[in-house]
PAMAR-767019 format. One line per field, with one value per residue (C-alpha): x, z, y; residue number from 1; residue in three letters. Coordinates in Angstrom, 3 decimals, padded with zeros to 6 digits, always signed. Layout:
// residues N
X <- c(X:...)
Z <- c(Z:...)
Y <- c(Y:...)
num <- c(NUM:...)
residuo <- c(ALA:...)
//
This chain:
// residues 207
X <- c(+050.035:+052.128:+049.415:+048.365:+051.944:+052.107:+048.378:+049.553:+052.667:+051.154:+048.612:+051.828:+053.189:+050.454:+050.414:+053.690:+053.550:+050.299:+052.572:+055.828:+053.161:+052.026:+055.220:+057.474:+060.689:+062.880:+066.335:+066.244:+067.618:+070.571:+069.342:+065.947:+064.797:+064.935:+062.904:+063.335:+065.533:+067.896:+071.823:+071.169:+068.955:+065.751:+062.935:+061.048:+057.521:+056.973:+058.247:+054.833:+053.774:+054.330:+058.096:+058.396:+056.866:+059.163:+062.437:+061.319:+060.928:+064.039:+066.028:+063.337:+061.579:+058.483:+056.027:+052.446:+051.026:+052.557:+055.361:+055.556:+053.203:+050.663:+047.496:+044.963:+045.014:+044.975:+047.516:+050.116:+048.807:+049.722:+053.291:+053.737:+053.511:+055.756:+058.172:+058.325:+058.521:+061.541:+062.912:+063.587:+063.641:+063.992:+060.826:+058.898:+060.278:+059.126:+055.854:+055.992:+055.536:+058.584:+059.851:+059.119:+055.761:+054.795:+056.747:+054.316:+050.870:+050.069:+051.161:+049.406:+046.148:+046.561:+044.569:+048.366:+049.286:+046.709:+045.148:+045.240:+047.866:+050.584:+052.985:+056.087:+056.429:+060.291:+058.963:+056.215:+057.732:+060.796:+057.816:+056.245:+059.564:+060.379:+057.200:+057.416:+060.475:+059.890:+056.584:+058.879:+061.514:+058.518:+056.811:+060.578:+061.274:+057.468:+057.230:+060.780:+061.615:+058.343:+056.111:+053.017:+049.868:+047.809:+043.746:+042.055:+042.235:+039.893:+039.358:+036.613:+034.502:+035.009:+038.705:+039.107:+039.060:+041.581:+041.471:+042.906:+043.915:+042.088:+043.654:+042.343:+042.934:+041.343:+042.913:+042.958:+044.738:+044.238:+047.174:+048.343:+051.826:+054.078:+051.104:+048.997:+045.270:+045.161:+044.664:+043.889:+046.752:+046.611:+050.181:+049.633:+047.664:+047.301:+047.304:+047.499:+045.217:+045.306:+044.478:+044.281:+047.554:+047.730:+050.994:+051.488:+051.645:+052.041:+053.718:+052.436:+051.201:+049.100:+049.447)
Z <- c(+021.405:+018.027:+015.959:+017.549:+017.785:+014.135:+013.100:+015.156:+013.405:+010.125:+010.759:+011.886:+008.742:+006.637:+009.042:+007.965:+004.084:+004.129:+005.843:+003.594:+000.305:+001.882:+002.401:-000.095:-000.400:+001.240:+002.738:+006.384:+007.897:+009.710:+013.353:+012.660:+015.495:+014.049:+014.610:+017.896:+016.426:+017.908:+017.279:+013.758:+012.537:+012.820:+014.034:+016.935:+016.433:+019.084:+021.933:+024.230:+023.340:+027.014:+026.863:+023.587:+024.556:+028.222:+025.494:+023.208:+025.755:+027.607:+026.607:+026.412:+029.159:+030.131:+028.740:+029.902:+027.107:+023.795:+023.660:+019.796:+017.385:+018.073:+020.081:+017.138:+013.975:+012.632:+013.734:+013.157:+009.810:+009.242:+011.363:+008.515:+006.077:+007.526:+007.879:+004.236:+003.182:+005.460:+003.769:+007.534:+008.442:+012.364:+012.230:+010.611:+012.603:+015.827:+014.527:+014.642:+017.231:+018.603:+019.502:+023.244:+022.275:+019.938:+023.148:+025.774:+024.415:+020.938:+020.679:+023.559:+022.183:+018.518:+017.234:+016.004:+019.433:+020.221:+018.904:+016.243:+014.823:+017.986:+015.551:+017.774:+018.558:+017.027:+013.944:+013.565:+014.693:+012.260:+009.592:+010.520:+010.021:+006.870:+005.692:+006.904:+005.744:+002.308:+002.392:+003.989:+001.786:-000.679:+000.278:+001.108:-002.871:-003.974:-001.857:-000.065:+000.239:-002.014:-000.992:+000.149:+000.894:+003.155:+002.263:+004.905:+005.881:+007.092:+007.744:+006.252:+009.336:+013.085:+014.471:+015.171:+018.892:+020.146:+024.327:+025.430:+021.492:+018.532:+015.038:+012.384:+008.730:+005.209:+005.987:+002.521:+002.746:+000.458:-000.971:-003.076:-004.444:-005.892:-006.557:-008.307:-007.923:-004.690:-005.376:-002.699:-001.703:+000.811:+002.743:+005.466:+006.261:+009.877:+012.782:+016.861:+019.042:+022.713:+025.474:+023.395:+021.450:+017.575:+016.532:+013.121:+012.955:+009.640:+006.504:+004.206:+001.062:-002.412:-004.873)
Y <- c(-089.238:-089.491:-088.908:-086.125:-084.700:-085.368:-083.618:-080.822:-080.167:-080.231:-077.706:-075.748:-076.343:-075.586:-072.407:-071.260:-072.153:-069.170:-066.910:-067.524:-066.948:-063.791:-062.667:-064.190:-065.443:-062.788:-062.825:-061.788:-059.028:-058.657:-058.625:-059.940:-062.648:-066.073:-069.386:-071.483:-073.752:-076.854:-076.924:-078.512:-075.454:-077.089:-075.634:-077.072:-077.503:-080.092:-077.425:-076.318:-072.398:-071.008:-072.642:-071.272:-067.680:-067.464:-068.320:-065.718:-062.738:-063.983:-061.141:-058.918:-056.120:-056.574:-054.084:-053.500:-051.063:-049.976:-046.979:-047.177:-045.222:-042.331:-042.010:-042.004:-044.261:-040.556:-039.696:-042.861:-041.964:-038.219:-039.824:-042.351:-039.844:-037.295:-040.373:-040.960:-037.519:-036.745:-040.637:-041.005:-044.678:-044.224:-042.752:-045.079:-047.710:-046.055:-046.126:-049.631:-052.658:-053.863:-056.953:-056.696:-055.305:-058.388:-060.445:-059.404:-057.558:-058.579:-062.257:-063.924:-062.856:-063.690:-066.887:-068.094:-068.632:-071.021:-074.792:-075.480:-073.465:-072.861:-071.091:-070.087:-067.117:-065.886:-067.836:-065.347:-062.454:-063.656:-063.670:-060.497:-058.831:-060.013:-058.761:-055.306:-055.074:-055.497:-053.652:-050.114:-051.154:-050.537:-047.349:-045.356:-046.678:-044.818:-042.214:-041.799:-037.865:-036.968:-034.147:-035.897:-034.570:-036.059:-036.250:-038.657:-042.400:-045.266:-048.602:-050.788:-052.516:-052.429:-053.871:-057.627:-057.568:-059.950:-060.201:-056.128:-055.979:-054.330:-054.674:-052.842:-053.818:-053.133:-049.596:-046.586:-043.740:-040.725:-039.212:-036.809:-037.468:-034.316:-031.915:-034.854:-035.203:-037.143:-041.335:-043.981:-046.155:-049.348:-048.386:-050.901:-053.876:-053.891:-051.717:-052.464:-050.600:-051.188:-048.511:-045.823:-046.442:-047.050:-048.748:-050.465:-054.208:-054.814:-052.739:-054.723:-053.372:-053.362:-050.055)
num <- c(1:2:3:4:5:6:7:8:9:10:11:12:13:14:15:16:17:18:19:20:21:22:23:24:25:26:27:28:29:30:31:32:33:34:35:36:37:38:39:40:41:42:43:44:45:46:47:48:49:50:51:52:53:54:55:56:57:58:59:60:61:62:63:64:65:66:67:68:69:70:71:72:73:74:75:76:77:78:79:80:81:82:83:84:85:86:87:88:89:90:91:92:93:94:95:96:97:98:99:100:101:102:103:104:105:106:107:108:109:110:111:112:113:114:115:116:117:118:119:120:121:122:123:124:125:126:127:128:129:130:131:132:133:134:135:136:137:138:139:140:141:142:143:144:145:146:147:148:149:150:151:152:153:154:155:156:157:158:159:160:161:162:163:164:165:166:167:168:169:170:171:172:173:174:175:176:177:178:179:180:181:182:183:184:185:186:187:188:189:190:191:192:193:194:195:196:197:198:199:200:201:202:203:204:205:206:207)
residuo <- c(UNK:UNK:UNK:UNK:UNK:UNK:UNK:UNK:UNK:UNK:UNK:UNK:UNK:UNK:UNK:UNK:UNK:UNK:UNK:UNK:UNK:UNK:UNK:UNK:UNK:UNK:UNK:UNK:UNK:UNK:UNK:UNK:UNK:UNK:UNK:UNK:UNK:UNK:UNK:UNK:UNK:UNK:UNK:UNK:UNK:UNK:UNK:UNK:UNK:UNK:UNK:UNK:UNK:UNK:UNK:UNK:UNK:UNK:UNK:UNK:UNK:UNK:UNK:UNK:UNK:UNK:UNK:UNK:UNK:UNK:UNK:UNK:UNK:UNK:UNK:UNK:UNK:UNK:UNK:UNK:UNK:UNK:UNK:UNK:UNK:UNK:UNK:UNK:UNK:UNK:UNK:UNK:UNK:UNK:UNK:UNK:UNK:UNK:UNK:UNK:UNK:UNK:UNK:UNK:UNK:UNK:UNK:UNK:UNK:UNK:UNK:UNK:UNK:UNK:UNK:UNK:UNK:UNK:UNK:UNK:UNK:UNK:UNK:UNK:UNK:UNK:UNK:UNK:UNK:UNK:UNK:UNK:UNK:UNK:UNK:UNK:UNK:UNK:UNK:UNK:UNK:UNK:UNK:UNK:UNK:UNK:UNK:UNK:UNK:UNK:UNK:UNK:UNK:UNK:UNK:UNK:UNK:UNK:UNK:UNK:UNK:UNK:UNK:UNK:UNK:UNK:UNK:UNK:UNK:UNK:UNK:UNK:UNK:UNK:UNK:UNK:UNK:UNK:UNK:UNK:UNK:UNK:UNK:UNK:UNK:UNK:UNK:UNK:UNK:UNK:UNK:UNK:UNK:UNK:UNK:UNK:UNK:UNK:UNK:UNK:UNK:UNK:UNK:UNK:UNK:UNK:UNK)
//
């Protein structure tokens, strides 16, 4: 039983060294949910998911379909870019899954949640969000209060279905920037599609 405990929370840790390098070293954010952690600060690898998930959406609502972002992937788009032009930050985070969201539709589905990787939940919604915030932090800083002229969008290959969950990813979106010839820019890396609702799930991004 040890040496499984112990091959288990290596994989966990080899789990969360890939997502610190994808999302690098970042301070978090005043508010942001943190890791399941005991009184000394530790995290708790050892802890079983479902206790793990019922802790996390303790203070939470329960939520049966997404209320955040649009009802086309077209459409979260054209709301992204309005966001950014208008440098409004509310917006964009609307456009966005939320914490209860993550909680209740889009974790228990992921491959993270499950053998061999069992990454707790607040640690990779803690994760998540210090990703996205760096990657909005990003586009408001390129694109913040610009006039932006939308061209088209699309994703390469069909969604990664995931239970009730699609997410889309390898996503382009054509742009024109301040009257310039329109270029394609990667503004996102993921998107959440269940019953007919797009919502972003990850901000981050490569131009």
């Amino acid at each position: 039983m040890h040496e499984l405990q112990m091959r288990r929370a290596a994989v966990r840790i080899a789990v969360m060294l890939l997502f610190a390098a994808a999302s690098c070293e970042r301070a978090p954010e005043p508010g942001a949910a943190t890791p399941e952690a005991s009184p000394t600060g530790v995290v708790d690898s050892i802890i079983p998911i479902d206790s793990a998930l019922r802790r996390f959406r303790a203070d939470l609502p329960a939520v049966a379909s997404l209320a955040s972002g649009a009802t086309s992937l077209a459409g979260l788009v054209r709301e992204l870019v309005t966001a950014l032009a208008a440098h409004d930050t509310l917006a964009l985070e609307r456009l966005a899954v939320n914490r209860a969201e993550y909680a209740w539709l889009y974790y228990p589905g992921t491959p993270i949640s499950r053998p061999p990787y069992e990454l707790p939940p607040a640690l990779a919604w803690f994760q998540l969000q210090e990703a996205n915030r760096t990657g909005a932090l990003r586009l408001f800083r390129t694109f913040g209060g610009r006039h932006l002229e939308l061209q088209g969008q699309g994703c390469a290959g069909e969604p990664v279905t995931e239970g009730a969950n699609r997410v889309w990813t390898r996503c382009v979106v054509t742009l024109g920037v301040d009257g310039k010839a329109p270029a394609r820019q990667r503004l996102f890396s993921a998107v959440l599609e269940r019953d007919g609702r797009f919502a972003f799930l990850s901000f981050h991004n490569d131009f």
